[in-house]
N, C-alpha and C positions, 0 to 999 in steps of 0.2 A: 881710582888708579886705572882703569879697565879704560875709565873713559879718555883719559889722556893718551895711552899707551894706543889705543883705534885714534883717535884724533892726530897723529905722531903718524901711524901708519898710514894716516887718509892723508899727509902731504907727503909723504915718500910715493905714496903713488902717483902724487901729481906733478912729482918730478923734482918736488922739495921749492922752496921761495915760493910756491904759489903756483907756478908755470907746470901745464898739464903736458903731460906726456900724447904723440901722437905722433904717426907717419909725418918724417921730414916733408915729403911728397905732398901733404896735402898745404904746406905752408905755401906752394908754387898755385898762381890763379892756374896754371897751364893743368896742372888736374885735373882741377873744378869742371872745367870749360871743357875739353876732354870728355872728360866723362858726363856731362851735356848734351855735347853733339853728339856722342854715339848713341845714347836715349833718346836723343830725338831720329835720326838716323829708326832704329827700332822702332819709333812712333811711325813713321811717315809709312813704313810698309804699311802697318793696319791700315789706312787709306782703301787697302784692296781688302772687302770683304770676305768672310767666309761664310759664304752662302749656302755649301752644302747638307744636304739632310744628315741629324745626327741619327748613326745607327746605332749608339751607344748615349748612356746617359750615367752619369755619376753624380751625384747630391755627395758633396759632405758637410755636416749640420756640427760646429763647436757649439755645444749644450753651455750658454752665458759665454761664449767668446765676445766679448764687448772688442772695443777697437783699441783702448788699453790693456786689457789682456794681449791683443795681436801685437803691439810695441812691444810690448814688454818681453813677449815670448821669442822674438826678434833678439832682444841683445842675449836673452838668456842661450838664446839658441848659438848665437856666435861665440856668449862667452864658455861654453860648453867644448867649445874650437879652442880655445885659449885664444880670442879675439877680442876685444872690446865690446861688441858688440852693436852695437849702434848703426852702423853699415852693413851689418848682417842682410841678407834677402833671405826671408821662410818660402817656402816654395809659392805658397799661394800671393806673395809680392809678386811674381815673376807673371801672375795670370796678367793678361793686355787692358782686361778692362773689369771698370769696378765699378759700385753705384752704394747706392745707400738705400738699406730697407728700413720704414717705418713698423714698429714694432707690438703699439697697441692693440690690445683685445679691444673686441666690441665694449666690453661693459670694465675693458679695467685701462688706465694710463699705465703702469705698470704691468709688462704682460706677465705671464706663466707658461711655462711650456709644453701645455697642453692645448692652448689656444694658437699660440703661433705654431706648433705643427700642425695643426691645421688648414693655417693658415700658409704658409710654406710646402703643403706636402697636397692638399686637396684643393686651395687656390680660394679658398671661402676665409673670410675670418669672423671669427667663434668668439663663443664666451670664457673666460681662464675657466681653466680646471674641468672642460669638456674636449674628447678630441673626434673627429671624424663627423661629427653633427654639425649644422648652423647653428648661429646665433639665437633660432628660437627656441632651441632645447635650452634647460632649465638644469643647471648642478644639481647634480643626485635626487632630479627628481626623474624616477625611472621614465613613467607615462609621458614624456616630453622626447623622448628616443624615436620614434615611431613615427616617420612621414618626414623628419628634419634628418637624414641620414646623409653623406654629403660624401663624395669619392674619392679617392686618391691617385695622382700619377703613378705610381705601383702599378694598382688596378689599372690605368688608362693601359701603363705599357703590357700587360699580361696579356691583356685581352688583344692588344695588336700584334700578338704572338712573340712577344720579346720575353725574356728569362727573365727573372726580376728576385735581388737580393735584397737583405737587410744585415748591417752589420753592427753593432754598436759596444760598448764596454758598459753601458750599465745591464738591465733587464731588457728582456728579448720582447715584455710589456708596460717597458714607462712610457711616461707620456712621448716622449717623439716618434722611437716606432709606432708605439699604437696606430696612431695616425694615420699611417697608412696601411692598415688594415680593419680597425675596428671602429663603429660606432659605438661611442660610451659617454653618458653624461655625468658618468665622474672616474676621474686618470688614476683613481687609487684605485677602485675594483679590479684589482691583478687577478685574484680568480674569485670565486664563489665564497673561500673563508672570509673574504675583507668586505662583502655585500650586505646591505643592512638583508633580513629573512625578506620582508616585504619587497625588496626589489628584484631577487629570485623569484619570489613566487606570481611575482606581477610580468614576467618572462625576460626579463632584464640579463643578457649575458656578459660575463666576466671575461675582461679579455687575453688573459689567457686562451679560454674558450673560440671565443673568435679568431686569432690566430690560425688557427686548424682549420675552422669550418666558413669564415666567409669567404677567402681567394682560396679557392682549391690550390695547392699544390705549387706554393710560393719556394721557387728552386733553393735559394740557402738563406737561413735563418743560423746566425751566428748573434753570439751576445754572453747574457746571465740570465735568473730567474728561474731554476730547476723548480725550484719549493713550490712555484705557483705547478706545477704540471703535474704534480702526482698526488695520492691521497691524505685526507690529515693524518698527522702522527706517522707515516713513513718516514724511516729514517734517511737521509743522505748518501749518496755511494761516495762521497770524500771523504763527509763529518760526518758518521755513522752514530758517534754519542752524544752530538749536540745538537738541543732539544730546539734549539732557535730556525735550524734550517732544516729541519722537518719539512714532509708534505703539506698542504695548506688546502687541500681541495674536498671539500663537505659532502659534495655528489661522490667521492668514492673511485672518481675516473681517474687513470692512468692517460695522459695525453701523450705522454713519449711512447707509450706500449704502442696506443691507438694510433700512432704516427707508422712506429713502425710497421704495423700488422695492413695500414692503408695503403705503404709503397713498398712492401715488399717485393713484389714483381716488378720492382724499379730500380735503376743504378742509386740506390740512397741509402744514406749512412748516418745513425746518432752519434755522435761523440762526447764526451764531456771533461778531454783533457789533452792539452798540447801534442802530447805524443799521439793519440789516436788520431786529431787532426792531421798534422807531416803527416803522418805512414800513409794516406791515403796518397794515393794515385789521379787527379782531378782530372786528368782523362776518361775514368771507369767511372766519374762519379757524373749524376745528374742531379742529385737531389741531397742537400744536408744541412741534417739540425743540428750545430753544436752547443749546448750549455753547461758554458765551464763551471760556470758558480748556483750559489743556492742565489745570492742577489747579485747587486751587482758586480763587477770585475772587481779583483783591486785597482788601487791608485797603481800607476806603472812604475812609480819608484819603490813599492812594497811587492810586484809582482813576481810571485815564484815561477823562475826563467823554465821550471822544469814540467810546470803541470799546467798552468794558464799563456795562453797564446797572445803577443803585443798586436795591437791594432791592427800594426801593418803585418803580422801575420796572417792574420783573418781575413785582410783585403786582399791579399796575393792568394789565397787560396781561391775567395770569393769571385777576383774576376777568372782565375784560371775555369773556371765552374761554366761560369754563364756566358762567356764569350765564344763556347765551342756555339750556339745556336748562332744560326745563319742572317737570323733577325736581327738581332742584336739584344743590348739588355740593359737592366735599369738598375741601379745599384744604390742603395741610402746608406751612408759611413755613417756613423754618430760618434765624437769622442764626446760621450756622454758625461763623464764627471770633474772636466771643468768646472764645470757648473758644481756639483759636490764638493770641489777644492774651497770655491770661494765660500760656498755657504756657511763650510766650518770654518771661513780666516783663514784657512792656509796654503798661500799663494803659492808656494813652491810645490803644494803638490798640484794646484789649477794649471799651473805653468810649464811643468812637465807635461803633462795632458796634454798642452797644447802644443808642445813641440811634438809630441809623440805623433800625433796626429799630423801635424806638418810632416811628417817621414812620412805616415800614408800616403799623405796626398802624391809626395815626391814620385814615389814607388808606383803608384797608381799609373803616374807620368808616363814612366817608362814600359808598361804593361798594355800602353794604347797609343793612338795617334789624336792630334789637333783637328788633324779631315775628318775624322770620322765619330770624334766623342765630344760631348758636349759637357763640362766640368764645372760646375759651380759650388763655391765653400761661403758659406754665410752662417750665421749666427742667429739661434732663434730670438734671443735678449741679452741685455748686459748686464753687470755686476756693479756696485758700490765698492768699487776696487781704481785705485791709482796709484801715483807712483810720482813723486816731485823730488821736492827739497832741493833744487838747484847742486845737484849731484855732479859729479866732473865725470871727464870722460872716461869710459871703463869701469867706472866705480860697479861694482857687483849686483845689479839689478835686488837679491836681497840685504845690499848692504846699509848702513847709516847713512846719513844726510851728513852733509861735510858743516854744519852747525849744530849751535844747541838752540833751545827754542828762546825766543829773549821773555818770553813769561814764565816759565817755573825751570829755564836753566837748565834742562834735561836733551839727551839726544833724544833721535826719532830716525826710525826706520824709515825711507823713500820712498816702500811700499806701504799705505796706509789703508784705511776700508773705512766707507763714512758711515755704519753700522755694523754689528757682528760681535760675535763673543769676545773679541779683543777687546775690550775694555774692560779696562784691572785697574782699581785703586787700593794702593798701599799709604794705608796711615793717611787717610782723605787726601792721597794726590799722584797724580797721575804718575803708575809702576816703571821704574828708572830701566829702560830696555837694556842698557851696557851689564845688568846684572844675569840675561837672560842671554840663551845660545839661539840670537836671533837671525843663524842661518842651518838650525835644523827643519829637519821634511815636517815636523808636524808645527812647527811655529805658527802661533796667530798671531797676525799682523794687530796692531792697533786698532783699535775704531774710538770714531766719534761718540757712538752712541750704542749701549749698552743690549745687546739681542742676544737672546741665544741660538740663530742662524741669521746672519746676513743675509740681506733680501736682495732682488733683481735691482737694477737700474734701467729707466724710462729712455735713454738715447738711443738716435740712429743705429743699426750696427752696420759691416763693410760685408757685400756681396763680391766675389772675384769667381769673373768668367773666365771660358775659354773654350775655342773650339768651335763648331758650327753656330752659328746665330748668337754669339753670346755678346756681340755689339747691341745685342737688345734691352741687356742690365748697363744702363746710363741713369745718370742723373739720381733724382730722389722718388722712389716706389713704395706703393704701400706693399704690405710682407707679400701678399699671398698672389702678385703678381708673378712672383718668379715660377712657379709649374707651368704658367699656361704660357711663359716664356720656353721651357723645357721640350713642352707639349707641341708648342709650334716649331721649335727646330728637328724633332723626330717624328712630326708627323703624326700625332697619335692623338685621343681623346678627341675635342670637338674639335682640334687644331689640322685640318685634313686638306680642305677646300683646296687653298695654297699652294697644295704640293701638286694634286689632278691639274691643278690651273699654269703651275710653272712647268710640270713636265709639255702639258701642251704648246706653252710658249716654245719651249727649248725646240723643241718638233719642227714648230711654224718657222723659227727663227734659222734654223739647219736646211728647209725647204724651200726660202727666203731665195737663195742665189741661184736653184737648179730652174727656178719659178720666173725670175729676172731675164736668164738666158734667153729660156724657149719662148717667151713676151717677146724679146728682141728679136730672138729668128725667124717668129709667123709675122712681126711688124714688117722684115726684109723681104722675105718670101714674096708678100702680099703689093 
């Protein structure tokens, strides 16, 4: 009955006989064509480059943002508007120019997002499940750390005296931040409690640990991950009676104490709860750790508005922070559990994430200039996540397929996963969805094949620049190309030369006509 009653429904939306509902206006070519020219129009400016040195640098990294994830989060995002969605722009559409990253580890077709930040953040790419090392270090094997230790645009921009953030919604030590601070040949060692004894004792540190002690005095660290920074068995200052987010750290160290006790004589501030973030002043402030949570953030549709801070709050705080420095500054966004959404199947909460994250970026927009920041949004890997069924227009990005399948007769959701816990058999055949409420936050979609987390997917993903030099992400790159792209619009790490050599042209070029003159007056003179 459920299924007729949706089936009934799904042609009232389409305007009933069949015929889809849609702007009178686009039935006219004079739209189309219209709205062509003036894209091209927009195209033809880029023609003039922007050349200028980036004084600013923002990375935003969607953790499994695949390139169907970004569709997808597109109509979700317009039908959120009460739009259809489908002509929606998320802001990073609007960036001018886009390429494609190759997304392989060294030693996996399938990456992990410990090798592509890496690979993405230190311009090396790695082995999965290693971050901050080459390729020649060895997973979890400590003794392979040691001489293969590889650096980060973080690090490049700190050391060129620029400010440098990280912000992210999972842990302030999963694999992508890590990356750009820690050498570690396995992305699970969050602190000392999760290290086999042998790889403590053979001097192997947990990067928590590193956080603190390898970039002295990385201006804002914003994220999750309390539990790794204090001793085992402490209890929570949120969850004070739950045993799960406890302290985790064996050595006995307080690394929030030792944080504070190191910049006290410094404008710097712990926080670990929305409100304490606002009240701050980012003017007064130079320096700040916030960790909202014991792990990661919540999903943003589970987030309590009262105590946990949304993405694009953390990012408005973060550049008010770092932009007061005259250098400028290096900023790494992570909406980190995308990636999370997919792995449990549940696309509406991966999907959220990504719109969420499209408001960062938006907000971001407006907190800087084109001349003078250089903005790139990419994706470390993608997901076993799509979205078909020859859906009509509008149709609810989580909704039905306007069929049933012609082998066992059953609907199917648009959104589908070609692995992952979705996969349910009732009475040996495959679980009838119209029985299920397949537009609630925690739904798993379908899959093909039966996991208890859905894995990565091996395709390109979509880089979108903007800004100083970001006509340099073109065409097809392998990942870890994009920092020393970064690096060379700001100047900074080995990326240097360029800039002594352009300022001197600019000199010679400005000296060019005083130099012409006086040639021509001693020619007269003489």
């Amino acid at each position: 009955m459920k299924v007729t009653i949706l089936l009934i429904c799904s042609c009232l939306a389409c305007g009933g006989l069949g015929k889809p509902q849609f702007p009178d206006q686009e039935k006219d070519p004079l739209f189309w064509n219209t709205w062509a020219q003036r894209t091209l129009k927009n195209a033809l400016t880029l023609q003039k480059l922007n050349q200028n040195t980036a004084k600013n640098l923002i990375q935003f990294l969607g953790d499994g943002m695949g390139i169907p994830t970004v569709t997808a989060a597109r109509i979700l995002k317009g039908q959120l508007s009460r739009q259809s969605g489908e002509e929606t722009q998320l802001e990073m559409d609007k960036f001018p120019f886009v390429a494609l990253s190759k997304t392989y580890n060294t030693n996996a077709q399938v990456a992990d997002s410990a090798g592509t930040a890496t690979a993405f953040l230190c311009g090396v790419k790695a082995n999965e499940g290693t971050v901050g090392v080459s390729a020649a270090a060895v997973r979890s094997q400590c003794n392979t750390t040691q001489g293969n230790e590889v650096t980060s645009i973080l690090r490049w921009a700190k050391e060129a005296g620029k400010s440098v953030g990280i912000v992210t919604t999972t842990r302030v030590n999963h694999a992508t931040p890590s990356a750009a601070y820690a050498h570690c040949v396995d992305r699970d060692w969050y602190s000392d409690g999760e290290m086999p004894a042998e790889a403590v004792q053979a001097g192997c540190k947990d990067i928590a640990r590193q956080l603190f002690e390898n970039i002295p005095n990385i201006d804002v660290i914003m994220g999750g991950g309390r539990k790794y920074m204090f001793p085992k068995n402490q209890s929570d200052v949120e969850y004070p009676g739950e045993k799960k987010h406890f302290g985790t750290r064996i050595d006995g160290r307080n690394l929030v104490e030792e944080w504070n006790n190191r910049m006290k004589n410094k404008k710097a501030h712990y926080v670990w709860n929305k409100k304490e973030l606002l009240s701050l002043n980012p003017n007064s402030v130079d320096y700040i750790l916030g960790l909202f949570e014991p792990g990661d953030l919540p999903y943003d549709l589970e987030r309590n508005n009262e105590r946990d801070p949304s993405l694009t709050e953390m990012v408005e705080v973060a550049i008010k922070i770092l932009r007061k420095n005259p250098r400028g500054f290096y900023l790494l966004v992570e909406g980190g559990r995308i990636d999370h959404g997919h792995h449990e199947g549940k696309a509406k909460q991966a999907l959220h994430e990504a719109v969420e994250m499209d408001r960062a970026i938006g907000h971001a927009g407006l907190m800087t200039s084109i001349y003078d920041t250089m903005t790139v949004v990419t994706a470390d890997h993608s997901h076993m996540f799509n979205f078909g069924g020859y859906t009509p227009r509008g149709n609810t990005i989580f909704g039905l397929a306007p069929m049933m399948s012609d082998v066992d007769q059953k609907p199917f959701t648009a959104i589908l996963y070609g692995n992952g816990p979705g996969f349910k058999v009732v009475n040996g055949l495959r679980e009838n969805v119209s029985t299920l409420d397949y537009e609630e936050n925690n739904y798993q979609a379908q899959s093909a094949v039966p996991l208890s987390m859905e894995t990565h997917g091996g395709e390109d993903v979509a880089v979108f620049a903007k800004g100083p030099m970001a006509h340099l992400l073109h065409g097809v790159h392998e990942q870890n190309y994009i920092p020393h792209v970064m690096a060379y619009a700001a100047c900074i790490g080995q990326n240097r030369d360029h800039c002594m050599s352009s300022s001197g042209a600019s000199s010679l070029s400005a000296a060019l006509p005083s130099l012409t003159a006086l040639l021509t007056l001693t020619h007269l003179l003489c």
